[in-house]
N, C-alpha and C positions, 0 to 999 in steps of 0.2 A: 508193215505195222502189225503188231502180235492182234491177234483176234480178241483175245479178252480186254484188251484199253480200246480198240476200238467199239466193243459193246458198251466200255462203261461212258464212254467219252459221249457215245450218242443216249446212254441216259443222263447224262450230268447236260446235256446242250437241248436235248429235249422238254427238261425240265420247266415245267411251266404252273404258275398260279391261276386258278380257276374259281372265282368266287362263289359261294355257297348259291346262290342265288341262280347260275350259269349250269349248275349239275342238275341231274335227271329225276331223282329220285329214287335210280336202282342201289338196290341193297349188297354192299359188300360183304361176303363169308367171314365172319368172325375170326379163321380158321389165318386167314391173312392180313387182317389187321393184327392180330398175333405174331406175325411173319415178321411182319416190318417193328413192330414194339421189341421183338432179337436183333431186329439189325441196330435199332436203336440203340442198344444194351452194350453194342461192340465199339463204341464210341471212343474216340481219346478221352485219356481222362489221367492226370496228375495225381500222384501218389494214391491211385486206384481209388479215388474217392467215390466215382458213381454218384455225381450228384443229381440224374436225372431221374424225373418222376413222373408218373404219367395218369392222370385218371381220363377212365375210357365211357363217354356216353351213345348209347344207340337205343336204334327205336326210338319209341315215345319219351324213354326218358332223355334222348338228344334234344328233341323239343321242352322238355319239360326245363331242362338246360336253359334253353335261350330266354322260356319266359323267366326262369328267375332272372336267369340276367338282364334282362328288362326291365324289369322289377327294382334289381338295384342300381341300375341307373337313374329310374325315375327318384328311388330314394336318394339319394346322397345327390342329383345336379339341383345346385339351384335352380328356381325358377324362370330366372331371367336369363339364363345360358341353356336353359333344359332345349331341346330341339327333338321334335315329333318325328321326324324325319328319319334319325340315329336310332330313337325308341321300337319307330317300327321295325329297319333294318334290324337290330340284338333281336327282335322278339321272331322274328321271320327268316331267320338264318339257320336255324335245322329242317327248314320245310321240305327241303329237297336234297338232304344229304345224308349220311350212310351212318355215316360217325362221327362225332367232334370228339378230341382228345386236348384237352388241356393240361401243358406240358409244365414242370415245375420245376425250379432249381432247388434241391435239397441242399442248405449250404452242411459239409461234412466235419468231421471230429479233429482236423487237419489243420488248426487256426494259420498253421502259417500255409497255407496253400492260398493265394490271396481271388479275393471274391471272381475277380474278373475268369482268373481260369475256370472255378465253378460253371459263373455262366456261359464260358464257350462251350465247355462240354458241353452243358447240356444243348448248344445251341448246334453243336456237331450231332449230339443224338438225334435232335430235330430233321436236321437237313439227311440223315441216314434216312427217317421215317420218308420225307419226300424223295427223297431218290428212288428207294424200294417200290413206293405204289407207280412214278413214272414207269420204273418197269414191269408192273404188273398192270399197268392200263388205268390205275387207279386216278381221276383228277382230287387234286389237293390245293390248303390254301392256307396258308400260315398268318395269323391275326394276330394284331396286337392290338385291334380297336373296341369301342367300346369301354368295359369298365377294367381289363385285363394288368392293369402298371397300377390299378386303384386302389387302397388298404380294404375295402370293401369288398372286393374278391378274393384276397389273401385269405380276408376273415371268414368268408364264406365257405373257401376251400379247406380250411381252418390248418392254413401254414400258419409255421411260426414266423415270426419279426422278420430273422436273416435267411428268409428264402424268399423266392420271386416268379411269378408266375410270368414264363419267358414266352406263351403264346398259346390260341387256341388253334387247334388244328380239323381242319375240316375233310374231312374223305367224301369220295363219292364217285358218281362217275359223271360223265358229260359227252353231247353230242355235238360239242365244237372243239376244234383244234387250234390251238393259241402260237402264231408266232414267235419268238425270240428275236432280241436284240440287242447290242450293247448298244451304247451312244457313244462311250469313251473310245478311242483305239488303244490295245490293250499295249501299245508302244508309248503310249502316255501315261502308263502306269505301273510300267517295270523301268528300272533301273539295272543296268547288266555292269559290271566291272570285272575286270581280266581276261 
């Protein structure tokens, strides 16, 4: 087996979610969070559109992050669905991590490029950013909870209408090691002919 698919096979199987909450609280170098927002950049993407967008928070303003987003969650849930639980979780989700990066679908100038391939891209950009920090030691956590699918974060981020915020991404690092598994067998989910 060539030695360079065997490196990337064991970052791509490596690959593991680590929730904000599970990281340390050490500080990733700026220098390579940069690193991986290029690998981001090398993404597939349909009639070169580049629909992926990334705003980067650290430090304090990571936390200051989470309290808005708290914030508008308390706004906009009713009261009778609001849940204390969720509020805490959004507002305590940078406490111990490096950087959140919320990722964004820029829809592009291409009308006939149809929406869906926008969001893979961007959602291949995404999975570049998580491959990169697996191999840089980095733990990561791709989020979609919270207020992140809700017009009230759009407006916040102040996208327009036909874009879509496809996830927050959390850096950091961590002192546990996270298993892998499928459930499926991957013979139940390929189909082979000739």
């Amino acid at each position: 087996m060539d030695n360079s698919f065997s490196v990337l096979s064991g970052i791509i199987k490596s690959r593991r979610s680590t929730k904000p909450v599970q990281m340390n609280g050490n500080i990733i170098p700026d220098e390579q969070v940069e690193q991986l927002l290029e690998l981001a950049d090398w993404a597939p993407t349909h009639g070169n559109t580049e629909p992926w967008r990334f705003i980067v928070y650290t430090g304090e303003q990571a936390k200051t992050f989470c309290l808005q987003h708290a914030g508008l969650y308390m706004k906009v849930t009713p009261p009778e669905i609001f849940l204390q639980s969720n509020y805490n979780k959004i507002l305590h989700n940078g406490d111990k991590v490096s950087h959140i990066i919320v990722a964004a679908m820029q829809r592009g100038k291409l009308s006939k490029i149809p929406v869906l391939e926008e969001e893979a891209a961007t959602a291949a950009a995404i999975q570049n950013i998580l491959l990169g920090a697996t191999a840089l030691g980095i733990a990561s956590f791709w989020s979609t909870g919270g207020l992140t699918y809700h017009p009230a974060m759009k407006e916040f981020l102040q996208l327009r209408d036909e874009n879509m915020v496809m996830g927050i991404l959390f850096l950091g690092y961590a002192d546990i090691t996270q298993m892998g598994k499928r459930n499926i067998p991957l013979t139940e989910k390929v189909k082979w002919f000739g």
